[in-house]
C-alpha positions in Angstrom: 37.6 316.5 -52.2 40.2 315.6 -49.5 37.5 315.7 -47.0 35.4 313.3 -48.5 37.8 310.8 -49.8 38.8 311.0 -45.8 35.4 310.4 -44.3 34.9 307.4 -46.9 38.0 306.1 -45.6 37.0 306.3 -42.5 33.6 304.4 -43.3 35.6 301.7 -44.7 37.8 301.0 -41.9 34.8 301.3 -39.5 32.5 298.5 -41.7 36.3 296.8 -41.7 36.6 296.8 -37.7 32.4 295.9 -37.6 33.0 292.9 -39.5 35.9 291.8 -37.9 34.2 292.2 -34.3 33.8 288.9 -33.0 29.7 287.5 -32.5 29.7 286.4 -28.6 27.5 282.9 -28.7 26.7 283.3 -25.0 27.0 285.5 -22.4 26.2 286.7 -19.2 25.0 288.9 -21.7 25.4 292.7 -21.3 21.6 294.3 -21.2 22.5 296.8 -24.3 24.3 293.8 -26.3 22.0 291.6 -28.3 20.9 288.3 -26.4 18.6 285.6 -27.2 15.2 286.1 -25.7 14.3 283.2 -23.1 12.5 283.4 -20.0 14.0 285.2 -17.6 13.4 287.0 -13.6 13.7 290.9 -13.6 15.6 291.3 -10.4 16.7 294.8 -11.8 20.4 294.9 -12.2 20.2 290.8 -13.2 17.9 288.9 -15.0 17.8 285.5 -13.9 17.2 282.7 -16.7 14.6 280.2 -15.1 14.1 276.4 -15.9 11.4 273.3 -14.6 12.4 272.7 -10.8 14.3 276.3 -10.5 13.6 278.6 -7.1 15.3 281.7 -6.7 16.5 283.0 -3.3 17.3 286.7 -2.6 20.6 287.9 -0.9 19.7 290.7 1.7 22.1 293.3 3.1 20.2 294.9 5.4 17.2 296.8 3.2 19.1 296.1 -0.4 19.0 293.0 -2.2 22.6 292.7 -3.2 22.7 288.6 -4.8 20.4 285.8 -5.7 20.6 282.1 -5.3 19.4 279.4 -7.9 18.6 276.2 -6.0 18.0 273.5 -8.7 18.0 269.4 -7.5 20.3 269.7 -4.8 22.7 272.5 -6.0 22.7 276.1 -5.5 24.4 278.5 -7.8 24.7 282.5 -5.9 25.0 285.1 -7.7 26.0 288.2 -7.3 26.7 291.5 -9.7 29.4 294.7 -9.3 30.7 297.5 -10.7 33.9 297.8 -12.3 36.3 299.8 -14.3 35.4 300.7 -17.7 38.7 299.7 -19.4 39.9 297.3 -17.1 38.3 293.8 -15.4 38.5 292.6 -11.5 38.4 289.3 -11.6 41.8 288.7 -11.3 42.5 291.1 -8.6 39.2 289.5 -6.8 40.7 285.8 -7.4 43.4 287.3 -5.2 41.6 288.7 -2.7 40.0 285.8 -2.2 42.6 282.9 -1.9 44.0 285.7 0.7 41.0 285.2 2.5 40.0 281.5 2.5 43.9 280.5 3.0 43.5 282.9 6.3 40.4 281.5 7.5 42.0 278.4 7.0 40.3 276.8 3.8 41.5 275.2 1.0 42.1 277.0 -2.0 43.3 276.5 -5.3 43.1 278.2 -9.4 42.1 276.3 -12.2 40.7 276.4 -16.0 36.6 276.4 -15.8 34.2 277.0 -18.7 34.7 280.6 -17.8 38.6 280.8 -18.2 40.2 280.9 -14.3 38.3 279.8 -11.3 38.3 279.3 -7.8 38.0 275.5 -6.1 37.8 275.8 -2.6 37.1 274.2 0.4 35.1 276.3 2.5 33.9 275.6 6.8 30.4 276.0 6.3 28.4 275.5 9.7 31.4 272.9 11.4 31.5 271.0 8.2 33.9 271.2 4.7 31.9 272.3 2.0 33.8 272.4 -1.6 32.4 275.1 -3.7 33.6 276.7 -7.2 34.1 280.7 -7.8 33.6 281.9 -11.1 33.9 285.2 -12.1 33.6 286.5 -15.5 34.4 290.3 -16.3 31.8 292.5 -18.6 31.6 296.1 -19.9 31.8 298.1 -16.6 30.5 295.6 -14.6 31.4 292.4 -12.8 29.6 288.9 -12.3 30.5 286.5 -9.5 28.8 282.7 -9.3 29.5 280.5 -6.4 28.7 276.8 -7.1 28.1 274.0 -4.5 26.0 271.1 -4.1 25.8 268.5 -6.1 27.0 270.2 -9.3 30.5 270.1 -7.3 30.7 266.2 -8.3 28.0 266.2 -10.9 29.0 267.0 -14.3 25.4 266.9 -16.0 24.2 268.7 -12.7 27.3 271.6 -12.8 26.8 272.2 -16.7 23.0 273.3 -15.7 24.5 275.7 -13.1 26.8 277.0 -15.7 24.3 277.1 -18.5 22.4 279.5 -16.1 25.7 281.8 -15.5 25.9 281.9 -20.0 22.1 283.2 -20.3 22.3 285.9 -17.3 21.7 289.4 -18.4 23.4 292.4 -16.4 22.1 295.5 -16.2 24.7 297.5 -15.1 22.9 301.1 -15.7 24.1 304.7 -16.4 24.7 305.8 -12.7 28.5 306.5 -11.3 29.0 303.4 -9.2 32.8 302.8 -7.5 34.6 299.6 -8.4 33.3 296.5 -6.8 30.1 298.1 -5.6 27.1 295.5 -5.6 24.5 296.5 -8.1 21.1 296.7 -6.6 18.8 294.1 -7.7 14.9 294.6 -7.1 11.8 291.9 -6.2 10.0 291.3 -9.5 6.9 293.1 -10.3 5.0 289.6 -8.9 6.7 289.4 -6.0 6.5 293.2 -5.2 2.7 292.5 -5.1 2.7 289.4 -3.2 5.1 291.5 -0.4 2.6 294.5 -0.3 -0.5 292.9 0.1 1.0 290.9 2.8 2.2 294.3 4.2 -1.6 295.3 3.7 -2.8 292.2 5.7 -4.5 290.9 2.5 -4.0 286.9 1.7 -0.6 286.0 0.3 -1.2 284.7 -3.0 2.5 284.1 -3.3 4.0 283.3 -0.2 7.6 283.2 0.2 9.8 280.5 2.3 13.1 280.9 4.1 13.1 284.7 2.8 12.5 285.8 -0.3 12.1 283.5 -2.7 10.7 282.8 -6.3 9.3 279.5 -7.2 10.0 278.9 -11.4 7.4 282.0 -12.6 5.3 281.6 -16.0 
């Protein structure tokens, strides 16, 4: 008898806790959290939400594609995904790191409140001339997600909330592999893309060529 009237006690504070546990209306969405289905790029560890006028750029480190870059009506939103601790976030500790390192390379740097909680406006020398640009980070289960804004969206209200409405339908997909703390997760071409790359490779016609790098044109 004792056991039982235990294990229903523990039911009832478990359906309790369940339905006190907040319902997130947007993310970046985790990949094993439920999310809204919308269209979306499969870059592997991200999938990028996609709109009319959207291209996608890919971030290269040497063989490994380690961010991506929205370019919508003259702004750009990069994006780039990392591990992190399983009971603790890094955003803080990165907001440090990188004031250190602006302030040092003798930008302008300064915190304040974003859509996102704490962000980063800098000013930033960007081939001989100032560039203002907003960090974002937001912290998720085991996993990290940094956006860097510029553009027009810097000035633009209407411009920066499409930027930002990207950052709330992102999807991580952090994975089940030991990664250390602030290592980039490995985002892949899309299954189009991958085609398009290999036939070139082949010496067949492009049927989806790709300008300055990689890049993905708004895909249907």
């Amino acid at each position: 008898m004792f056991r039982r009237r235990r294990h229903a006690e523990q039911e009832e504070t478990a359906q309790a806790a369940d339905a006190q546990a907040p319902v997130r209306e947007s993310g970046p969405w985790d990949a094993d959290e439920p999310h809204p289905e919308t269209e979306r790029v499969d870059l592997g560890g991200v999938r990028l939400p996609i709109g009319p006028g959207f291209e996608i750029q890919l971030n290269v480190a040497g063989e490994q594609i380690v961010g991506a870059v929205v370019l919508v009506e003259e702004s750009a939103l990069q994006v780039h995904a990392f591990a992190a601790p399983k009971k603790s976030g890094i955003w803080e500790e990165v907001r440090g790191e990188l004031s250190r390192e602006l302030t040092a390379a003798g930008g302008a740097c300064r915190q304040q409140e974003g859509p996102f909680g704490a962000e980063l406006a800098a000013e930033i020398d960007q081939d001989g001339a100032v560039q203002p640009v907003r960090f974002i980070g937001v912290d998720g289960p085991r996993w990290f997600l940094r956006g860097v804004i510029s553009g027009r969206a810097i000035a633009d209200a209407d411009a920066a909330k499409t930027l930002e409405d990207v950052i709330r339908d992102i999807v991580v997909v952090r994975g089940d592999l030991p990664m250390a703390p602030k290592e980039p997760i490995e985002l892949r071409l899309p299954a189009e893309a991958r085609q398009a790359v290999e036939q070139q490779a082949e010496g067949r016609p492009d049927l989806n060529p790709f300008q300055r790098g990689p890049e993905i044109s708004e895909l249907r």
